[in-house]
VEXFI-318764 format. One record per residue: residue number from 1; residue in three letters; x, y, z of N, C-alpha, C in turn. Coordinates in pm, 1 decimal. Layout:
BEGIN
<n NUM res Ala nxx X nyy Y nzz Z caxx X cayy Y cazz Z cxx X cyy Y czz Z>
...
//
This chain:
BEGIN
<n 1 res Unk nxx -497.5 nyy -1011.0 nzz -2224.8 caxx -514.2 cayy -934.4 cazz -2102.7 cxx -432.9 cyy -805.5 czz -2114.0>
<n 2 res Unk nxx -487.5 nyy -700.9 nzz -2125.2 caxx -461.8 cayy -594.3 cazz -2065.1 cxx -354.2 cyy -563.3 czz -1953.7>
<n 3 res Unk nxx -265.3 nyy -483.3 nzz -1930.0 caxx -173.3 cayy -477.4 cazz -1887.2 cxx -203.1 cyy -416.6 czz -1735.1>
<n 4 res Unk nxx -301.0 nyy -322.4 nzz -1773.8 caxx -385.2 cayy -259.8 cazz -1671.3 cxx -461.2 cyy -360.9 czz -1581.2>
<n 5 res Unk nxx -526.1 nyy -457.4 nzz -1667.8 caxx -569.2 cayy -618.1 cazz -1582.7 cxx -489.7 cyy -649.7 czz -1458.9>
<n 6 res Unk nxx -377.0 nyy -651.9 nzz -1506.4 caxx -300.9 cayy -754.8 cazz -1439.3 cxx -228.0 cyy -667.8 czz -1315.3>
<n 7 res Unk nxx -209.0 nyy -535.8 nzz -1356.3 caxx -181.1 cayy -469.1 cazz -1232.2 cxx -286.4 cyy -511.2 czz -1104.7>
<n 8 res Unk nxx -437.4 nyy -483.3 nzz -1200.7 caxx -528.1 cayy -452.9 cazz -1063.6 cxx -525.1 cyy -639.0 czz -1004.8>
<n 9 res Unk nxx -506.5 nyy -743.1 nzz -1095.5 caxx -526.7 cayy -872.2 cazz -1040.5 cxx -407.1 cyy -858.9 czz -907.6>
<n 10 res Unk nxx -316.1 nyy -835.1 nzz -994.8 caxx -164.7 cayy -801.2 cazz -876.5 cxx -197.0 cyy -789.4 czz -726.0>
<n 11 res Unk nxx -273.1 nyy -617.0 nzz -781.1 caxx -266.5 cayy -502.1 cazz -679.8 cxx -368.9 cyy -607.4 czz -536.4>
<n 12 res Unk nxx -490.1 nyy -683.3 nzz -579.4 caxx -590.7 cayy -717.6 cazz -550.6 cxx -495.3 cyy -834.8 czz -427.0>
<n 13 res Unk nxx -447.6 nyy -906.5 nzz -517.8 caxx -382.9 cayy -1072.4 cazz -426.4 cxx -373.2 cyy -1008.6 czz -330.8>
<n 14 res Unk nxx -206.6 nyy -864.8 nzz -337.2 caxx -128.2 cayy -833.7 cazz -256.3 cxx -220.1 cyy -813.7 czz -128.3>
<n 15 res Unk nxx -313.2 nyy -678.8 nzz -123.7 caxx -393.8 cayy -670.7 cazz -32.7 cxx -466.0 cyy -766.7 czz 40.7>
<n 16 res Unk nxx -525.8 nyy -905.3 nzz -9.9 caxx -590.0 cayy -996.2 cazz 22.5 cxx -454.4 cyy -1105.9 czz 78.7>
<n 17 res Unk nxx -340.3 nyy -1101.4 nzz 50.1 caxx -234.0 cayy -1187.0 cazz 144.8 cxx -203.9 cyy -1138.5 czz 247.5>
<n 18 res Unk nxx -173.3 nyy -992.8 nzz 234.5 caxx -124.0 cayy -898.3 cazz 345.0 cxx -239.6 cyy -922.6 czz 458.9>
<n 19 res Unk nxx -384.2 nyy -888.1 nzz 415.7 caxx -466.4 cayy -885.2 cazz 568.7 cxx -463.7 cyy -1039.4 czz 635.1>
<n 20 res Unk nxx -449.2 nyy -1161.6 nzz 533.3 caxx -461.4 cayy -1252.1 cazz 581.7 cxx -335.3 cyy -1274.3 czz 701.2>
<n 21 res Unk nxx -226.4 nyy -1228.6 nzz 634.0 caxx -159.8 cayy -1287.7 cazz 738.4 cxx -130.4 cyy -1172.2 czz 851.6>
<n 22 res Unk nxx -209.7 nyy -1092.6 nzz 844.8 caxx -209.6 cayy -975.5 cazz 980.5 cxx -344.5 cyy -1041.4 czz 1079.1>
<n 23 res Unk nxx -430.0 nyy -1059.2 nzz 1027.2 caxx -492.6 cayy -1146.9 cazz 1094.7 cxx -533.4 cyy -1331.1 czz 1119.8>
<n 24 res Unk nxx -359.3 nyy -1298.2 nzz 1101.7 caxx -321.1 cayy -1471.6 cazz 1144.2 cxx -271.4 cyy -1446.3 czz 1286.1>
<n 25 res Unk nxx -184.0 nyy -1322.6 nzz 1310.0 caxx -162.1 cayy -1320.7 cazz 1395.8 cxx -199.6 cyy -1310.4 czz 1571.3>
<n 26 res Unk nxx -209.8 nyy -1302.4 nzz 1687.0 caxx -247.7 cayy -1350.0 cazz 1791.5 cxx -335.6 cyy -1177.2 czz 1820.8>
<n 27 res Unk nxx -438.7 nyy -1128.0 nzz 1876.9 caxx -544.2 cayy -1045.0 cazz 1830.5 cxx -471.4 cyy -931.3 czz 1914.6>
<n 28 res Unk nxx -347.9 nyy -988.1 nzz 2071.5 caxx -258.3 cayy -872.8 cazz 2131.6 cxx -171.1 cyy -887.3 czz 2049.2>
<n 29 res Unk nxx -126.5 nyy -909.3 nzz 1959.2 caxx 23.6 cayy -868.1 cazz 1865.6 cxx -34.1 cyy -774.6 czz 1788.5>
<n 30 res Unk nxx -158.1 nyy -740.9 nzz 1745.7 caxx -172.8 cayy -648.5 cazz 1585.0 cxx -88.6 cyy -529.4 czz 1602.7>
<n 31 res Unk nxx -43.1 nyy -433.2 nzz 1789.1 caxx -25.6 cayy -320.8 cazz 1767.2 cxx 114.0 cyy -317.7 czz 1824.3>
<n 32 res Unk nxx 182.9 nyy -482.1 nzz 1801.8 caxx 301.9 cayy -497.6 cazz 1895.1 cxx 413.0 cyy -470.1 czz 1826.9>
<n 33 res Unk nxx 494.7 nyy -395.0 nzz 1874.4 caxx 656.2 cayy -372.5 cazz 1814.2 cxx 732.3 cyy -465.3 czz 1851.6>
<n 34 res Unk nxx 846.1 nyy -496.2 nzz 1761.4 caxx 950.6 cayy -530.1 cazz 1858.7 cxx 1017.9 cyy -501.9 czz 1878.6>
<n 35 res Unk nxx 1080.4 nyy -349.6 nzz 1855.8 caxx 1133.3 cayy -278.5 cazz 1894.5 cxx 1094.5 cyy -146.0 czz 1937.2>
<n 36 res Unk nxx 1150.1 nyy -42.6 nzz 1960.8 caxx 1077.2 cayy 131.5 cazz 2024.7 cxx 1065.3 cyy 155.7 czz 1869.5>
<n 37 res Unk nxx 1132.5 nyy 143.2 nzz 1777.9 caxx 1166.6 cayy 246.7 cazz 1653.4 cxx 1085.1 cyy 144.9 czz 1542.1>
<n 38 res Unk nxx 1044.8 nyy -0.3 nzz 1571.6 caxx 987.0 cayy -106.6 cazz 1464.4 cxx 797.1 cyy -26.9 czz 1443.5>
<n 39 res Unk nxx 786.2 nyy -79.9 nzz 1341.5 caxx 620.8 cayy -108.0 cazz 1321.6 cxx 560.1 cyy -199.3 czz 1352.0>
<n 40 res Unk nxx 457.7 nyy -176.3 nzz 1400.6 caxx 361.0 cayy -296.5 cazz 1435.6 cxx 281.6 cyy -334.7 czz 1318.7>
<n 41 res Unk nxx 241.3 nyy -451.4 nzz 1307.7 caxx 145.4 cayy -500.3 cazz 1198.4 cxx 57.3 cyy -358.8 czz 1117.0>
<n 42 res Unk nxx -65.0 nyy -324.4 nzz 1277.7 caxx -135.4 cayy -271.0 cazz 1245.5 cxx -92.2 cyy -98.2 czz 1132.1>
<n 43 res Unk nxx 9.8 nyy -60.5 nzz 1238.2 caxx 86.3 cayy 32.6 cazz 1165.2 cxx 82.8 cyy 18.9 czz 979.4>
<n 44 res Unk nxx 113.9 nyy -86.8 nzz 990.3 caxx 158.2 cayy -98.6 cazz 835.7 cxx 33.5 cyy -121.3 czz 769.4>
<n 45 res Unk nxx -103.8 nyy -185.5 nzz 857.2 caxx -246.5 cayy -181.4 cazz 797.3 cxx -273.4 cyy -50.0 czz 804.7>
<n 46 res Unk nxx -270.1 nyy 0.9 nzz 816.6 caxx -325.2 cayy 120.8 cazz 821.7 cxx -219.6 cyy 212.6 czz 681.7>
<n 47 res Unk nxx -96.7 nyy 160.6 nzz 691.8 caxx -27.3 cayy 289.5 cazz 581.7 cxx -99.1 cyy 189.7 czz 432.2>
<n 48 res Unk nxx -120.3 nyy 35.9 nzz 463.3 caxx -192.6 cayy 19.4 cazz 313.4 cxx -384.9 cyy 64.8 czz 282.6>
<n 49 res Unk nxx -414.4 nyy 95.6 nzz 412.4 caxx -499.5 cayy 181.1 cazz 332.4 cxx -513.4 cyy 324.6 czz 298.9>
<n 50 res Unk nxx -381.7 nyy 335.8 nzz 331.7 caxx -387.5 cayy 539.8 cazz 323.1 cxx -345.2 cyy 519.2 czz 223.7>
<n 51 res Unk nxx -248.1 nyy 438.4 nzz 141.8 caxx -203.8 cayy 477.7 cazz 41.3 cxx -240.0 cyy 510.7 czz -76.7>
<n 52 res Unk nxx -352.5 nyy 418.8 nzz -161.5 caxx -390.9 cayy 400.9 cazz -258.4 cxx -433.3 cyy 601.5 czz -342.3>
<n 53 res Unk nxx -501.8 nyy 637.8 nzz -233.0 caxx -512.9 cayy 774.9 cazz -302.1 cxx -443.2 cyy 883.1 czz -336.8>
<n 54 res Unk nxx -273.4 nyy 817.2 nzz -277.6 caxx -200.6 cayy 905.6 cazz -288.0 cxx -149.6 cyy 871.4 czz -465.2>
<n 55 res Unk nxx -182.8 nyy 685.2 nzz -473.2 caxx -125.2 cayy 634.5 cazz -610.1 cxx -183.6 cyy 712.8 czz -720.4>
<n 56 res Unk nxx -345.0 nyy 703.2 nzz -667.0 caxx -431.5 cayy 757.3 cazz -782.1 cxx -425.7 cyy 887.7 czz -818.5>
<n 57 res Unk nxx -354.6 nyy 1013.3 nzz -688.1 caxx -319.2 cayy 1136.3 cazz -737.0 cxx -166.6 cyy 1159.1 czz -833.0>
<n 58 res Unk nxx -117.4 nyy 1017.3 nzz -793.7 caxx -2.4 cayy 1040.3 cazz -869.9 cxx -40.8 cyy 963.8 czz -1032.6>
<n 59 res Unk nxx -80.4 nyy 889.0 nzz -1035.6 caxx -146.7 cayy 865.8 cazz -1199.1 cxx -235.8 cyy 958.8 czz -1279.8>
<n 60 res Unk nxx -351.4 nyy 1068.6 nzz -1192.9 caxx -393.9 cayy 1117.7 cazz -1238.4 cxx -343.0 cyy 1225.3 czz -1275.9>
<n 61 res Unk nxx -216.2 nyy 1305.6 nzz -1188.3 caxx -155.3 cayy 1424.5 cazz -1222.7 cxx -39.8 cyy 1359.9 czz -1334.3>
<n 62 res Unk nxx 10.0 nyy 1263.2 nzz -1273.7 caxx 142.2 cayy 1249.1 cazz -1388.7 cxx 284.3 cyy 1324.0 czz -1298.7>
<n 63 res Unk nxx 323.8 nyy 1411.3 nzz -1418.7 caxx 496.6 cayy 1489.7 cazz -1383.1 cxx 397.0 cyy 1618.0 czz -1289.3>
<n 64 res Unk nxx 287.0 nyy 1652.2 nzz -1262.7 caxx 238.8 cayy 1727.9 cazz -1203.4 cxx 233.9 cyy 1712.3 czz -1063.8>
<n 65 res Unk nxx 277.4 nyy 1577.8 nzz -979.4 caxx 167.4 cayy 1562.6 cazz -914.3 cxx 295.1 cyy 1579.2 czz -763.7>
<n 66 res Unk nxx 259.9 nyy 1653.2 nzz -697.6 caxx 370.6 cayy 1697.2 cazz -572.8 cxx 341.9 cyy 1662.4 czz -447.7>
<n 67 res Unk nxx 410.7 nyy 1571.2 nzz -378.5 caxx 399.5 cayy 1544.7 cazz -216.1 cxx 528.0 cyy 1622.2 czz -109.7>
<n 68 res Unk nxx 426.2 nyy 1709.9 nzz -32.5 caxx 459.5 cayy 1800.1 cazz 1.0 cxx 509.3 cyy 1706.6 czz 140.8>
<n 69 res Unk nxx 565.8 nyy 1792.1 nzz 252.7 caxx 581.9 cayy 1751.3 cazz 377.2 cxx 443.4 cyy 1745.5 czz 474.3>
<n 70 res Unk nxx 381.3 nyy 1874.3 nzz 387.8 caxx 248.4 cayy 1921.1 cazz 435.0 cxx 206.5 cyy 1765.6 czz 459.1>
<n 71 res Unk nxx 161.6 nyy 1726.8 nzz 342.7 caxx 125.3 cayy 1571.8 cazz 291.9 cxx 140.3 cyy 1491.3 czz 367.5>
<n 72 res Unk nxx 296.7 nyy 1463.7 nzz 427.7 caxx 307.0 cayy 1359.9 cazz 434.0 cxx 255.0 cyy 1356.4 czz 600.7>
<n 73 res Unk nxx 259.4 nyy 1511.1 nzz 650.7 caxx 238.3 cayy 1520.0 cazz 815.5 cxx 110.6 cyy 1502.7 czz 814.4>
<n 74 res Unk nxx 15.3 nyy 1520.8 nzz 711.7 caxx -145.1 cayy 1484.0 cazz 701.5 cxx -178.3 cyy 1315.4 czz 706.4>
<n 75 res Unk nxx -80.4 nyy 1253.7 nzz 632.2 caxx -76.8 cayy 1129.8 cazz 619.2 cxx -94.9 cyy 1075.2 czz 732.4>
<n 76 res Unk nxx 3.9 nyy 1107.1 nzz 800.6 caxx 55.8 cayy 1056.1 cazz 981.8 cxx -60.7 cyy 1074.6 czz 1068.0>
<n 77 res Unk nxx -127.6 nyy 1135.5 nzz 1014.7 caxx -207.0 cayy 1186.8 cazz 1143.6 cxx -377.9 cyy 1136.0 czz 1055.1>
<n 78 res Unk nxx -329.9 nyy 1097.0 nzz 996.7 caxx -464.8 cayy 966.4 cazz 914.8 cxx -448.0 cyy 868.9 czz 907.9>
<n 79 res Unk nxx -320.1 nyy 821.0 nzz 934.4 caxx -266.7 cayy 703.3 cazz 1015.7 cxx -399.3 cyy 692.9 czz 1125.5>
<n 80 res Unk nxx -318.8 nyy 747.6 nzz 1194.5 caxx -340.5 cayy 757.9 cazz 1337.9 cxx -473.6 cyy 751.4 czz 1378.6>
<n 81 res Unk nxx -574.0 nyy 757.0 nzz 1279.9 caxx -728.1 cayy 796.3 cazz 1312.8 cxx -812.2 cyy 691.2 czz 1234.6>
<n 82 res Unk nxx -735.2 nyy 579.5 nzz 1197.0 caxx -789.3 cayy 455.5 cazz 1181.7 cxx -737.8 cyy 339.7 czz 1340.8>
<n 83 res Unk nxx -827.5 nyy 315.3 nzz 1389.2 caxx -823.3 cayy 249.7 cazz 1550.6 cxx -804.3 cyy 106.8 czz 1577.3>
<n 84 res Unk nxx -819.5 nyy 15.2 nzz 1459.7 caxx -818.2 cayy -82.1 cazz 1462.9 cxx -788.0 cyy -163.0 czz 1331.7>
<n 85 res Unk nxx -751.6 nyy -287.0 nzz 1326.3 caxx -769.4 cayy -379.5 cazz 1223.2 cxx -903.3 cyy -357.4 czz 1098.9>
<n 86 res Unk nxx -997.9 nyy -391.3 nzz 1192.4 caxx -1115.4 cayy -389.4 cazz 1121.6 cxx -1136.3 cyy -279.1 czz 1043.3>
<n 87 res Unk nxx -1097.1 nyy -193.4 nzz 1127.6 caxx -1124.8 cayy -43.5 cazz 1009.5 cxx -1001.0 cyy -33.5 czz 879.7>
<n 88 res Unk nxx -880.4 nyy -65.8 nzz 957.4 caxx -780.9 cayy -29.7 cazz 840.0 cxx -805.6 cyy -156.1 czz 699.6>
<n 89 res Unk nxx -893.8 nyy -259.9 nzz 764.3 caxx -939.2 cayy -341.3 cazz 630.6 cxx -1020.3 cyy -301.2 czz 563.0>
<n 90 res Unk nxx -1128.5 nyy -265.1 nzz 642.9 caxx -1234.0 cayy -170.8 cazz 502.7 cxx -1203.5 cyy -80.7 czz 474.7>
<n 91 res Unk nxx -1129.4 nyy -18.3 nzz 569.1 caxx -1067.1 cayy 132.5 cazz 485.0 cxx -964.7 cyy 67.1 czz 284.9>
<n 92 res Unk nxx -900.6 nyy -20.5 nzz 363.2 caxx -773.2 cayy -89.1 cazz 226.4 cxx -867.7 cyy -142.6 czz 143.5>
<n 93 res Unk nxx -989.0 nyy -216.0 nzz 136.9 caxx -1069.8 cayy -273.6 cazz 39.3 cxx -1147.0 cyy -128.3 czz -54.8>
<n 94 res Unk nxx -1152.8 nyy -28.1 nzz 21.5 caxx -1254.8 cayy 95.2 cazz -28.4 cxx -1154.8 cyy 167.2 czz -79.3>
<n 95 res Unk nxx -1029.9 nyy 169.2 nzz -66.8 caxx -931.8 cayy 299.3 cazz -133.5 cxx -895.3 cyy 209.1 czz -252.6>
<n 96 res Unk nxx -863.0 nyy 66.3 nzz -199.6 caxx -779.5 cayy -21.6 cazz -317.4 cxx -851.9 cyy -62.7 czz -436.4>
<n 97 res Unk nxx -1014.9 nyy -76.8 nzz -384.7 caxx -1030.2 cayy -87.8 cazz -513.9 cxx -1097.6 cyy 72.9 czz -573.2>
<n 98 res Unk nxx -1096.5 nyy 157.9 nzz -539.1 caxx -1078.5 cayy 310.9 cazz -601.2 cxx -995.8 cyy 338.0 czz -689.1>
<n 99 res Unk nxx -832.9 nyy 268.4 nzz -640.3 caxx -744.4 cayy 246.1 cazz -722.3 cxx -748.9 cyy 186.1 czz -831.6>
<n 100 res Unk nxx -807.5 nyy 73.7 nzz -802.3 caxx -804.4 cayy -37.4 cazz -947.0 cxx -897.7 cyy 1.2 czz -1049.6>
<n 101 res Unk nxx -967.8 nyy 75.4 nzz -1002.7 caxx -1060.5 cayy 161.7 cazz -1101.0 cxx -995.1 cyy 276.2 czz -1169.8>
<n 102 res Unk nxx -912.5 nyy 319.5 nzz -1140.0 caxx -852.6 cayy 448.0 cazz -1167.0 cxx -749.8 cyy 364.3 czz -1270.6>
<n 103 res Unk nxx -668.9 nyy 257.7 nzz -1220.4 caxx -573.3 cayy 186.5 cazz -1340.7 cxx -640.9 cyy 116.2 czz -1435.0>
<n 104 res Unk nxx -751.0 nyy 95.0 nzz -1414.1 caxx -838.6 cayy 41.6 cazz -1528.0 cxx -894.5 cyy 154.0 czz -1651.9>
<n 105 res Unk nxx -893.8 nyy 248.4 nzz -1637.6 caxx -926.1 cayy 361.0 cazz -1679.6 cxx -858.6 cyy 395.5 czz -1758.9>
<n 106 res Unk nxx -683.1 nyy 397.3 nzz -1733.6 caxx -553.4 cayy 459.3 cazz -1788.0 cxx -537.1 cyy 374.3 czz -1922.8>
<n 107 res Unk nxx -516.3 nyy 478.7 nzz -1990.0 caxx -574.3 cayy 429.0 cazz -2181.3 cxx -419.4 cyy 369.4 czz -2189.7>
<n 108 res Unk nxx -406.0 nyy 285.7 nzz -2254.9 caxx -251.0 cayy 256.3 cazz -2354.6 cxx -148.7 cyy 345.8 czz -2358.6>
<n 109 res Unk nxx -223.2 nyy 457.8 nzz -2473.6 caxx -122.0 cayy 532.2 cazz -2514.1 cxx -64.2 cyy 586.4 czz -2369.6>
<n 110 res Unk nxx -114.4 nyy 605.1 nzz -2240.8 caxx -33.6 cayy 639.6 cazz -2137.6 cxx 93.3 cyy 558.4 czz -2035.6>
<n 111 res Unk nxx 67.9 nyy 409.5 nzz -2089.3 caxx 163.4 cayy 362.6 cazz -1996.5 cxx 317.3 cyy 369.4 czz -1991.9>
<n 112 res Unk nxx 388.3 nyy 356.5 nzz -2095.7 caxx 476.8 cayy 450.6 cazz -2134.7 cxx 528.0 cyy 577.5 czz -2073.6>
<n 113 res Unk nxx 465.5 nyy 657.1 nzz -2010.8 caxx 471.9 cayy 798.3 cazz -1993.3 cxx 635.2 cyy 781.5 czz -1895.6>
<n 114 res Unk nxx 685.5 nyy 932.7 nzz -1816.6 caxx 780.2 cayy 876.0 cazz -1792.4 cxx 783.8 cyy 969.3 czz -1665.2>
<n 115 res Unk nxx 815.6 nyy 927.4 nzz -1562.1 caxx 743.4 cayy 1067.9 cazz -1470.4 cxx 898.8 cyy 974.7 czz -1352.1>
<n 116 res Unk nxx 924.4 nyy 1141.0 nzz -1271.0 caxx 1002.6 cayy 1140.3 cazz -1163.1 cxx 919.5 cyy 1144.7 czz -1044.8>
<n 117 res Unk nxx 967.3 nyy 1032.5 nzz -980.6 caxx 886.5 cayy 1043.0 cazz -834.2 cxx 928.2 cyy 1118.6 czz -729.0>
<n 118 res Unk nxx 805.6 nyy 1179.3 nzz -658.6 caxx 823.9 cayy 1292.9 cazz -581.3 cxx 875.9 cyy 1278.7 czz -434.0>
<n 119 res Unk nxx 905.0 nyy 1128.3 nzz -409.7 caxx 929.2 cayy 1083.8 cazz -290.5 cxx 1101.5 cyy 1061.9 czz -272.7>
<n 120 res Unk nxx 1167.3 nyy 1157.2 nzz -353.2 caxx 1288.6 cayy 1193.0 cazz -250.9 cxx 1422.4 cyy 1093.2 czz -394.4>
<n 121 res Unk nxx 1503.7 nyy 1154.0 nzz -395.0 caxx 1601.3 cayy 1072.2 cazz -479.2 cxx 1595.4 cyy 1063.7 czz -616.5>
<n 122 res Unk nxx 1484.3 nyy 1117.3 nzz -682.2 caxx 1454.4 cayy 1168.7 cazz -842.7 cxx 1444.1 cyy 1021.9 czz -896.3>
<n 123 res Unk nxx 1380.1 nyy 904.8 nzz -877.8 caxx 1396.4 cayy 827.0 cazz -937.9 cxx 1259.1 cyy 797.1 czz -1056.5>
<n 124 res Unk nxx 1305.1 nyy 747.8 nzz -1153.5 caxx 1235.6 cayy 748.2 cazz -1256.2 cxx 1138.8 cyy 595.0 czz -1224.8>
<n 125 res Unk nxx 1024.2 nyy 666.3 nzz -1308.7 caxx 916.6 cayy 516.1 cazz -1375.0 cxx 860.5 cyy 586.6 czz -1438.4>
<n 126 res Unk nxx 750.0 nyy 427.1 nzz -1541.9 caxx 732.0 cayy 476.4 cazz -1591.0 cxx 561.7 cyy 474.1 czz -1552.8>
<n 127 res Unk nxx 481.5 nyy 501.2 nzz -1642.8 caxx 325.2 cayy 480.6 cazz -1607.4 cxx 281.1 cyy 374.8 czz -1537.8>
<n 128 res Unk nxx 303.0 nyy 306.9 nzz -1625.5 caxx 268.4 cayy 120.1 cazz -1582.3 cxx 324.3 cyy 96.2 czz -1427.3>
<n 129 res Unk nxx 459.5 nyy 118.8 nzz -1437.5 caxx 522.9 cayy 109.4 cazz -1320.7 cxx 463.3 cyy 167.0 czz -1185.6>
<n 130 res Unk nxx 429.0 nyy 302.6 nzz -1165.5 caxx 362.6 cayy 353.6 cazz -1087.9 cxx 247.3 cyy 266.4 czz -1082.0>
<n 131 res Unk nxx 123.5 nyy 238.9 nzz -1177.0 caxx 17.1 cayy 165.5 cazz -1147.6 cxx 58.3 cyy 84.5 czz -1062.7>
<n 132 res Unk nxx 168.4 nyy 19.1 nzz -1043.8 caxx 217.6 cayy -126.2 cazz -987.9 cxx 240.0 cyy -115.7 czz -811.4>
<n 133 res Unk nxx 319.7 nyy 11.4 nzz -770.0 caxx 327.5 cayy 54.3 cazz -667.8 cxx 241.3 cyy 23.6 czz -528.9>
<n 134 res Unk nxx 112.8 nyy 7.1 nzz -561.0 caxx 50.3 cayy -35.9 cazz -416.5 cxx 55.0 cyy -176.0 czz -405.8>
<n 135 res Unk nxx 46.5 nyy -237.4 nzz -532.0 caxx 105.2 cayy -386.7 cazz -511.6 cxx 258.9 cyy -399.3 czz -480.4>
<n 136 res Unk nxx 324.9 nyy -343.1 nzz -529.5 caxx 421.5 cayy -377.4 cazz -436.3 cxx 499.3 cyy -323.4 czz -325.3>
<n 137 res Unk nxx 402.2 nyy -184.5 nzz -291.6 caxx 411.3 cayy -219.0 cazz -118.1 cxx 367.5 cyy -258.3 czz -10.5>
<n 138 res Unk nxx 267.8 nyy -312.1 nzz -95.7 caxx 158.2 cayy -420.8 cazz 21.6 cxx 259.8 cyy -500.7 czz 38.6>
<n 139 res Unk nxx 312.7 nyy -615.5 nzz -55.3 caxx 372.3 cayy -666.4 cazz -59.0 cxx 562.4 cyy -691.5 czz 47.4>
<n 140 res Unk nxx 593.3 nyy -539.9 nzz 40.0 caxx 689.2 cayy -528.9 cazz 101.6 cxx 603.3 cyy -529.5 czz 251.2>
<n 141 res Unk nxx 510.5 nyy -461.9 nzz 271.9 caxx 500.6 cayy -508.4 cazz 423.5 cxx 405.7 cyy -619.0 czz 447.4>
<n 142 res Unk nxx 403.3 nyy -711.8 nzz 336.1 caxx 318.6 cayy -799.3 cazz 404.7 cxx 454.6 cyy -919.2 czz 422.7>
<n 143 res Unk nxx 556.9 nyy -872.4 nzz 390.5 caxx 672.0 cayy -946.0 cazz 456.8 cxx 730.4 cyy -914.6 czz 566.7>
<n 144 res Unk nxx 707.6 nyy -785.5 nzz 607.8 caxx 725.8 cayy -718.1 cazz 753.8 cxx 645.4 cyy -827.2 czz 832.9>
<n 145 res Unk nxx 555.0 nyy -792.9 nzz 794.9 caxx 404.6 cayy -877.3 cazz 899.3 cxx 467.6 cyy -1023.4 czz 885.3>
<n 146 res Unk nxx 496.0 nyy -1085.2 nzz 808.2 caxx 559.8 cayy -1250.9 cazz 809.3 cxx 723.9 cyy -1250.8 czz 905.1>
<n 147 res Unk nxx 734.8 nyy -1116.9 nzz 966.8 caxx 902.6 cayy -1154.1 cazz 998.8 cxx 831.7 cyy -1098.3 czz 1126.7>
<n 148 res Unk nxx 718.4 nyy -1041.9 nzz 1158.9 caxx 668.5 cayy -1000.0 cazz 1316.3 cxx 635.8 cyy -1164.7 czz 1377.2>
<n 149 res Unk nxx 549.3 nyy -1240.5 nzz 1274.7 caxx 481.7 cayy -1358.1 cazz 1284.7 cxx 641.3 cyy -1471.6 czz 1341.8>
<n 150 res Unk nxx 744.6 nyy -1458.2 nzz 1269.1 caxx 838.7 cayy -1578.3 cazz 1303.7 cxx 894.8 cyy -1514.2 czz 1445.1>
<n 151 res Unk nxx 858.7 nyy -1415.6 nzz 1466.7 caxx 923.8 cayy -1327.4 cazz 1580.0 cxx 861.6 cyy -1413.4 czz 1713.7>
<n 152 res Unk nxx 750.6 nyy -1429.1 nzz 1675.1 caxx 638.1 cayy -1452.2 cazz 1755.9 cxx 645.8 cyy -1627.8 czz 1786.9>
<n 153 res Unk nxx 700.7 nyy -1665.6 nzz 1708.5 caxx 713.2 cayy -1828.6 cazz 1668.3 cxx 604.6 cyy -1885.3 czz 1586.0>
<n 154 res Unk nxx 552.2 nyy -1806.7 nzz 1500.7 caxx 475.8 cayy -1848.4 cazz 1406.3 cxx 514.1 cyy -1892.4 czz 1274.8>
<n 155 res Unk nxx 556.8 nyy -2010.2 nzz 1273.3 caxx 617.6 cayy -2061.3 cazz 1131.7 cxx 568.7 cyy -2061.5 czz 1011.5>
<n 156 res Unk nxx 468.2 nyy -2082.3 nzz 1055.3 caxx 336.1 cayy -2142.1 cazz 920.5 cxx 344.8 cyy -1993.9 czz 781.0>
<n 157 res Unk nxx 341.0 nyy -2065.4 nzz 691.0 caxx 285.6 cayy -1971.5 cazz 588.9 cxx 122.3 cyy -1922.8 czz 585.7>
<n 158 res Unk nxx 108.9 nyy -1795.1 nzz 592.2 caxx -38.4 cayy -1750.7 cazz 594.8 cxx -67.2 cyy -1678.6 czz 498.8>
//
């Protein structure tokens, strides 16, 4: 297996655990905080389907590839214009697997590569690593969504 495989198998679970357990939850919690300053489920459905194209501009540019503020205030406001669950799921199934196509693509000799990320603090990865990125921030908020759920008194694993 291909290294690139296993990202997209990764990338694939993450997304498919995350919606499950956003829609485990009770159908008035998707847009509930629990705090003024917290995210709601949906919030965080919605940033996993904006994301993926930002991954694929950053694999396709490489050390080229720049996120501006511009960007990120565009982001917010494409947030914002997905309305529901339902949409931010087909939206995450149609970008994510765009993505997995795009890491399927990325030849060998590139994973290796060695690129600074543009999101603040100069921190390094490398190719591969970046491929990995939407899996593991689905992941980080599909543990958000499991700590809204115990909030709620929902014990169960989903």
């Amino acid at each position: 297996m291909r290294v690139q495989e296993f990202i997209v198998r990764q990338t694939q679970k993450a997304v498919g655990d995350f919606f499950r357990a956003v829609e485990a939850l009770p159908p008035d919690r998707i847009d509930w905080k629990p705090e003024a300053l917290a995210r709601s489920a949906l919030s965080q459905a919605q940033e996993v389907a904006l994301a993926p194209p930002v991954f694929i501009e950053l694999i396709e540019l490489g050390a080229d590839f720049e996120f501006s503020e511009h960007a990120r205030e565009d982001a917010m406001k494409a947030r914002e214009a997905i309305p529901d669950l339902a949409s931010a799921r087909e939206m995450a199934m149609k970008t994510t697997g765009e993505l997995c196509a795009v890491i399927l693509s990325v030849p060998d000799e590139r994973l290796e590569e060695d690129l600074v990320l543009p999101f603040g603090g100069g921190a390094r990865m490398t190719l591969a690593d970046v491929m990995g990125l939407h899996a593991w921030n689905t992941t980080y908020h599909y543990g958000q969504v499991n700590y809204i759920q115990t909030l709620l008194g929902d014990m169960k694993m989903h």
